[in-house]
Legacy VTK file of the C-alpha trace (Angstrom):
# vtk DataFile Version 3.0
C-alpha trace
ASCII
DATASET POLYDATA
POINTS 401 float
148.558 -124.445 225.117
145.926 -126.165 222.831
146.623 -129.814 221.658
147.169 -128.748 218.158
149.728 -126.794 219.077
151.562 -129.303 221.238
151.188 -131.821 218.734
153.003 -129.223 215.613
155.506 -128.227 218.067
156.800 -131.669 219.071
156.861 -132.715 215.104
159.197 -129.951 214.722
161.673 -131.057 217.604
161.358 -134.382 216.267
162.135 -133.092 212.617
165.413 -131.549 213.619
166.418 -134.093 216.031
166.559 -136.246 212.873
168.304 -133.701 210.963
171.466 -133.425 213.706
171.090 -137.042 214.694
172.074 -138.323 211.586
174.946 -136.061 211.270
177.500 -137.746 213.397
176.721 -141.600 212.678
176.344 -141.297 208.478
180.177 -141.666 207.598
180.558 -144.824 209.590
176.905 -146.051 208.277
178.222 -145.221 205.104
182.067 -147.160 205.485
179.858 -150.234 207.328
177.336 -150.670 203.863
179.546 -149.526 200.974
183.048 -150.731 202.707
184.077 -147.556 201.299
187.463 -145.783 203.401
186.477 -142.382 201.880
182.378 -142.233 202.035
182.661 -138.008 201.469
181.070 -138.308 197.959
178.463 -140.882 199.590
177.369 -138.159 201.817
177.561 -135.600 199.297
175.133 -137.245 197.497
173.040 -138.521 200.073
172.309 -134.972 201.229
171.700 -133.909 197.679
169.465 -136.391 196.882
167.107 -135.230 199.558
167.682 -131.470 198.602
166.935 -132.236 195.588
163.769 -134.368 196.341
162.608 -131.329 198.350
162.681 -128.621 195.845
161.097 -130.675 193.561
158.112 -131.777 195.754
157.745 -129.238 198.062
155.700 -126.739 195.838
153.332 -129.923 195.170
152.845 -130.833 199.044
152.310 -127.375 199.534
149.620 -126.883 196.972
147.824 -130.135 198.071
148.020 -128.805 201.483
145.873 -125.436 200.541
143.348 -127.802 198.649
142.918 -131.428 200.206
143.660 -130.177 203.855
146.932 -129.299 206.387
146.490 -132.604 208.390
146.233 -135.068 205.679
149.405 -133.595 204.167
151.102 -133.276 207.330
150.499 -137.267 208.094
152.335 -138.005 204.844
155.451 -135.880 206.122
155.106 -138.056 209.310
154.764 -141.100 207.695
157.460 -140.228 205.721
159.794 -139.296 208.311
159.387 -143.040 209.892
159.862 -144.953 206.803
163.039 -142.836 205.791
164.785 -143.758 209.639
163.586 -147.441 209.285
164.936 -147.459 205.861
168.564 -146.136 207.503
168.119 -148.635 210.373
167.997 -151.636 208.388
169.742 -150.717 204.911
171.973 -153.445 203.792
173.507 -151.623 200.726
173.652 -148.067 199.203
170.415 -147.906 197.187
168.322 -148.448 200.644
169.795 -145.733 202.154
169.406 -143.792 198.954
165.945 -144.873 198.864
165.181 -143.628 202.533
166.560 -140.303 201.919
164.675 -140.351 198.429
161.175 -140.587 200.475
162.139 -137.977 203.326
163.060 -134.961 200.953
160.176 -136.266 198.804
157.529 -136.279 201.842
159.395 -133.372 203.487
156.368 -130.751 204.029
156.691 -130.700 207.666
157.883 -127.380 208.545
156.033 -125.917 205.927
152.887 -127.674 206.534
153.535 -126.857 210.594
153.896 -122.846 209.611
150.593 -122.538 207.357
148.793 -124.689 210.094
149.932 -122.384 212.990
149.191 -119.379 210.490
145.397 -121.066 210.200
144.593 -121.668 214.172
146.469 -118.629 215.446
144.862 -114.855 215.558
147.373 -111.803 214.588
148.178 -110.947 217.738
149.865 -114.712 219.105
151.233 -115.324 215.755
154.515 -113.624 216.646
154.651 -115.687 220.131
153.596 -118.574 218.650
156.244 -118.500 216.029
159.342 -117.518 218.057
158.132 -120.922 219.776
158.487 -122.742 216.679
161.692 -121.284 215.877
163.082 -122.283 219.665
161.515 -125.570 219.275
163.527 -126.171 216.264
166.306 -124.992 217.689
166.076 -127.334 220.804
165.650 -130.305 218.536
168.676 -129.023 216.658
171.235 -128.941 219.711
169.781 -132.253 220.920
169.473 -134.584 217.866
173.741 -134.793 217.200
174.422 -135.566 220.926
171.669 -138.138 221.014
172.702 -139.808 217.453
176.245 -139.522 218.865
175.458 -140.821 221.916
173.514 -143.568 220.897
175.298 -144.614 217.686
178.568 -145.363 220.273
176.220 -148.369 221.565
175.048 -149.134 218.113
175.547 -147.617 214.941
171.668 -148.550 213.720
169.776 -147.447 217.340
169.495 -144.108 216.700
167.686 -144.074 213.360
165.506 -147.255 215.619
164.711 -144.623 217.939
164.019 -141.955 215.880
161.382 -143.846 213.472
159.836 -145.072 216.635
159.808 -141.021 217.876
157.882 -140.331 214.641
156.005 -143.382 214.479
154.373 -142.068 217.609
153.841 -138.387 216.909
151.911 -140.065 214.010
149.932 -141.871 215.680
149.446 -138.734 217.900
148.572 -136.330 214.870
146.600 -138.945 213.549
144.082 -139.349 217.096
144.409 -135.579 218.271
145.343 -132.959 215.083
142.019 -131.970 214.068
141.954 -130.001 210.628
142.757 -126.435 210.174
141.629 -125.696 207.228
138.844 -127.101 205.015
139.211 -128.514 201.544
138.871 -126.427 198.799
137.981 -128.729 195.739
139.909 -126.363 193.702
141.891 -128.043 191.017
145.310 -128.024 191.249
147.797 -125.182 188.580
150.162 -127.694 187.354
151.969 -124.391 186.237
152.407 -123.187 189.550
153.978 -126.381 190.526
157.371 -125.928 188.694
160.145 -125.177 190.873
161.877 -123.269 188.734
159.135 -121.053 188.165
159.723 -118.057 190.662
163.146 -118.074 189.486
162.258 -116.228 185.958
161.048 -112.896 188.281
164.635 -112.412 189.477
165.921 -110.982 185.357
162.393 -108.972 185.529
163.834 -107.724 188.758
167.248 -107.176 188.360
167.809 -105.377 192.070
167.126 -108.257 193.622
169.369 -110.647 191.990
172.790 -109.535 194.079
170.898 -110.559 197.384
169.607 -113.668 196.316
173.134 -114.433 195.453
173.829 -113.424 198.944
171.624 -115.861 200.039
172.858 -118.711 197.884
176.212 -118.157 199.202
175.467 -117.874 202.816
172.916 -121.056 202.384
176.057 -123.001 200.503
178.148 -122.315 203.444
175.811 -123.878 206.017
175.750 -126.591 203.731
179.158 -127.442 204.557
178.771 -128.486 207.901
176.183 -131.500 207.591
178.498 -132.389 204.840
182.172 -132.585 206.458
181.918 -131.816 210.050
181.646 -135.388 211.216
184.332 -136.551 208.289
186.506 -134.042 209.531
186.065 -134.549 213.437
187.159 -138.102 213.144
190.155 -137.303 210.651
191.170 -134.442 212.096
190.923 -135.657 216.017
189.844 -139.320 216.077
186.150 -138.290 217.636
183.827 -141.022 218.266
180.025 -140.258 217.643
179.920 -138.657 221.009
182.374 -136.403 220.658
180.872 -135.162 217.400
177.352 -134.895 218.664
178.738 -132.892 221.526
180.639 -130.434 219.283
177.719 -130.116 216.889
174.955 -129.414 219.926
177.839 -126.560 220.957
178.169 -124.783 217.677
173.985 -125.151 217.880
173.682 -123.959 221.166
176.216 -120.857 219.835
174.486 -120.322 217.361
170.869 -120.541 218.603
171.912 -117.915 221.327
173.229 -115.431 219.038
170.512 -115.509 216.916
167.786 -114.560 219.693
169.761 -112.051 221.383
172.520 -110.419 218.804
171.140 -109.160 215.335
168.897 -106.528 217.251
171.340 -104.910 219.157
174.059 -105.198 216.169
171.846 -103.713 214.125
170.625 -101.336 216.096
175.009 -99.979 217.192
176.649 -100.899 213.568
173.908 -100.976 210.341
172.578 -104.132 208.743
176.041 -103.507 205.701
178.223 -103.535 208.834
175.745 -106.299 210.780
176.697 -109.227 207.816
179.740 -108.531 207.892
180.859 -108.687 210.986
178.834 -111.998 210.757
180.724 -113.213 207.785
184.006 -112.277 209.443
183.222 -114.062 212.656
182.097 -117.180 210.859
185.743 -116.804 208.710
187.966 -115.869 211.252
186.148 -119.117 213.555
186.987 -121.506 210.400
190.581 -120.190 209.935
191.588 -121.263 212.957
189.361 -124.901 212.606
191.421 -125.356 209.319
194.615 -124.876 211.448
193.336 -126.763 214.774
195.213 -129.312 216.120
193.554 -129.922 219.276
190.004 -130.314 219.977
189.570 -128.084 222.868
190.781 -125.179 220.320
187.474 -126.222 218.523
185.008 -125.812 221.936
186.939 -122.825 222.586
186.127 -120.522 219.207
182.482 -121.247 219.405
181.779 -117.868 220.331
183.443 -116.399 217.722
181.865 -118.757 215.495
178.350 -117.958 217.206
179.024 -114.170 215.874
178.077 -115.569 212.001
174.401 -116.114 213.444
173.888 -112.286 213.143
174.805 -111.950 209.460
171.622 -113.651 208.182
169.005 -111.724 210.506
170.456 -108.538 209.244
169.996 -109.526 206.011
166.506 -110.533 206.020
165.721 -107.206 206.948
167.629 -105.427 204.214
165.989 -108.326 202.154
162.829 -107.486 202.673
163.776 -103.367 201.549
164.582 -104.253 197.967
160.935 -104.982 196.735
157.513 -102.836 197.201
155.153 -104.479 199.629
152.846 -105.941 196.828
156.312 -107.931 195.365
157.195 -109.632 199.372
155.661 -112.578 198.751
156.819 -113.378 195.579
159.984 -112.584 196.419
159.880 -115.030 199.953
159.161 -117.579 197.066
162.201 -117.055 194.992
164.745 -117.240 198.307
163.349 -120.233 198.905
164.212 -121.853 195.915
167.589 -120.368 195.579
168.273 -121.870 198.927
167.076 -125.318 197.599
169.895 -124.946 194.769
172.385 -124.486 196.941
171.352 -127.161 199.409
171.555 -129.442 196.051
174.714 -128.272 195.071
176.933 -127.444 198.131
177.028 -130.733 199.178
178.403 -131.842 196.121
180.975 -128.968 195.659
182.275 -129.310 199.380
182.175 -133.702 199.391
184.133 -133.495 196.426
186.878 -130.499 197.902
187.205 -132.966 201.017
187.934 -136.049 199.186
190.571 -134.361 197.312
192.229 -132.438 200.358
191.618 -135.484 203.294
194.987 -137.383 202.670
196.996 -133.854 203.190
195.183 -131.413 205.466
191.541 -132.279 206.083
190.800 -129.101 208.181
191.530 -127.252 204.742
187.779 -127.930 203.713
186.542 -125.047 205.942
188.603 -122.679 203.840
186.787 -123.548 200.632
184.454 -122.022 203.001
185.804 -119.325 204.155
186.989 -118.823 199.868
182.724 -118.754 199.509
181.969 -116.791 201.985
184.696 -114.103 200.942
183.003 -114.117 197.275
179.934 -112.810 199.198
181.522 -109.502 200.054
181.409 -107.472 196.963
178.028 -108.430 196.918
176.965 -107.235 200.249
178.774 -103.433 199.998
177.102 -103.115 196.349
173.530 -103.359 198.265
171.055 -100.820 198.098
169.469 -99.541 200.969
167.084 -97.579 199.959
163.154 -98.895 199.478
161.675 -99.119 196.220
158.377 -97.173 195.278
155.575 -99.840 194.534
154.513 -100.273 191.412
156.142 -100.625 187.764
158.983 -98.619 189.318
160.012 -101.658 190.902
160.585 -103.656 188.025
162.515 -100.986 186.210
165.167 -100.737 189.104
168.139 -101.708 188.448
LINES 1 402
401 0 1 2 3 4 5 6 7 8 9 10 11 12 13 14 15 16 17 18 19 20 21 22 23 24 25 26 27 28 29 30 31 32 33 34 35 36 37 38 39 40 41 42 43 44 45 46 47 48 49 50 51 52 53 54 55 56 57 58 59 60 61 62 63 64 65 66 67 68 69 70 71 72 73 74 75 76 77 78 79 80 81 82 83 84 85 86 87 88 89 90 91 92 93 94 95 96 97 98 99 100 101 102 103 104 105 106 107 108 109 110 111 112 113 114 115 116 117 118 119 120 121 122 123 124 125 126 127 128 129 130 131 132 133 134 135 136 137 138 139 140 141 142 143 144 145 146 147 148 149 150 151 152 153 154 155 156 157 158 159 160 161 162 163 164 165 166 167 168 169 170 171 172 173 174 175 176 177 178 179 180 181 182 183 184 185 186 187 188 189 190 191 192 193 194 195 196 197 198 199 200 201 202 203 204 205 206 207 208 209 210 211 212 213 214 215 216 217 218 219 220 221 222 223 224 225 226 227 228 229 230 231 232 233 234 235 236 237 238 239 240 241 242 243 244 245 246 247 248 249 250 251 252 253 254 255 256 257 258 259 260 261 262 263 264 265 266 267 268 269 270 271 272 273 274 275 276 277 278 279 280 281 282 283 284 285 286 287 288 289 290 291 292 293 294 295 296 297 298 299 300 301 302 303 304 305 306 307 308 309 310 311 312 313 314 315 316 317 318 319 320 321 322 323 324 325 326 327 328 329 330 331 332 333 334 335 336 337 338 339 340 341 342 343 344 345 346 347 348 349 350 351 352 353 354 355 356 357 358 359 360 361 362 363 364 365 366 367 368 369 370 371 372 373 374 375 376 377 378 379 380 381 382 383 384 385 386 387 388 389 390 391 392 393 394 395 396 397 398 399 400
């Protein structure tokens, strides 16, 4: 494996070890700086904040990365990854720790940046290698990060943000010594028009087809939301977990979840239909947070994993259908608009599901996963009303309705 490629595929492990390693330590960071009992609208906002720094920025980082270069963007991300965990190390009050998360959705191109820079170096035929890679290297930093910031935020609560801005600090320096360019400057100016987030947006009323499946996605994005939002609130409510014990639970469901997504959605697919595919993936996922809501034991939690595990096939399946409800000239276009309607609902799930568990947490805090199960059911409709069939290209396209 070439140095390049070493060097994008640890930034990726190291970008979602410090996605899961803050998810277990934030609500007692949060009590310790705002001496707040009830921090769930701190971390509603927190993780909205950098949603909504990302939707806004991303489209610019990604057009400077086509012009100026991939590896002078990419060092940005890096740089700021670092400052955002130093920031969370050594924040004395709320607006630091707003600040930190302020400059990591703002510099967040790193997984974007790493695609289009694999895309540049790699020929067609180790493209589809070379990304399944990425996608299990993500995964790996996914299942570790929560048991590490667990782990490490029992010995102190500010070491694993220390150890994760020195992690990045030195893939920086890495990047910045061995990542040669990929892909030449262009001089081109930049479209300031092309820039606005809410741009692909206006294609989904010219496209009306589309619109129930980007709903779809919204939904399914809103419930995933839910988990970096209340899982740690409601593991040490619920059951009294310490960081460990919530890192270890979290690197489960990830380890679930990673599993079922390499090995399930082909052969479900394949023995039921993509329809019958999501939802037997939406009623997996619902019947897993029933019985969370009525847990009262935390081996009952390791224990429905599993089941849990079978909502990883749901969004596979329905990719593929995705990809059947626009001609092949309309794909990319229409990549573009999922992406932002996932950024909306990373901006306002958070909210919506930090405010449910504030008002529920006093009486029944395992309630909050069925506002979840209450979203995911409003998804239903929506997925038997799909169409299956492919659209001719052309102006037919945009007259289907």
């Amino acid at each position: 494996m070439s140095k390049p490629l070493i060097v994008i595929f640890i930034a990726i492990v190291l970008d979602a070890v410090g996605i899961g390693l803050i998810f277990p330590i934030l609500p007692s960071l949060l009590k310790e700086v705002t001496h707040a009992e009830n921090v769930a609208p701190f971390i509603g906002i927190m993780t909205a904040l950098y949603a909504v720094m990302q939707f806004v920025f991303a489209p610019v980082l990604g057009s400077l990365s086509d012009r100026l270069g991939r590896r002078p963007v990419f060092l940005i991300s890096l740089a700021g990854a670092a400052v955002n965990y130093l920031f969370l190390a050594f924040a004395s009050n709320l607006w630091m720790l707003l600040a930190g998360r302020a400059i990591a959705g703002l510099t967040s191109a790193n997984i974007a940046v790493a695609t289009a820079y694999i895309t540049d170096i790699s020929p067609q035929d180790k493209r589809a290698r070379r990304f399944g890679l990425f996608n299990a290297m993500f995964g790996i930093g996914f299942i570790v990060g929560p048991v590490l910031g667990g782990l490490l935020g029992d010995y102190g609560l500010r070491l694993p943000f220390i150890a994760a801005a020195v992690l990045n600090g030195g893939n920086l320096l890495l990047a910045l010594f061995i990542l040669p360019e990929s892909r030449q400057s262009t001089g081109e100016k930049v479209d300031l028009a092309s820039l606005n987030p809410l741009r692909p947006l206006r294609w989904v009323f010219t496209v009306k087809r589309v619109l129930p499946v980007i709903l779809i996605f919204f939904l399914f994005s809103a419930t995933g939301e839910a988990y970096g939002t209340c899982w740690a609130l409601w593991g040490g409510d619920a059951f009294h977990w310490n960081g460990l014990w919530i890192g270890l639970s979290l690197g489960a469901f990830g380890i679930c979840q990673t599993l079922a997504q390499a090995f399930l959605p082909g052969p479900a697919v394949k023995l039921l239909g993509e329809r019958a595919a999501i939802l037997t993936g939406i009623a997996g996922a619902c019947t897993a947070l029933t019985v969370m809501a009525f847990a009262d034991r935390s081996w009952m939690i390791f224990a429905i994993m599993p089941v849990f595990a079978l909502g990883g096939i749901g969004v596979p399946a329905l990719q593929s259908l995705a990809t059947r409800q626009v001609d092949e000239s309309s794909q990319g276009q229409f990549q573009g608009v999922l992406a932002s309607a996932l950024s909306l609902a990373s901006i306002v799930s958070p909210l919506f599901f930090s405010s449910v568990y504030l008002l529920i947490r006093e009486e029944w805090p395992g309630a909050v996963w069925l506002s979840v199960v209450a979203v995911y059911a409003l998804s239903i409709p929506l997925v038997l009303g799909l169409r299956f069939t492919t659209p001719a290209a052309g102006p037919a396209t945009e007259n289907a309705g």
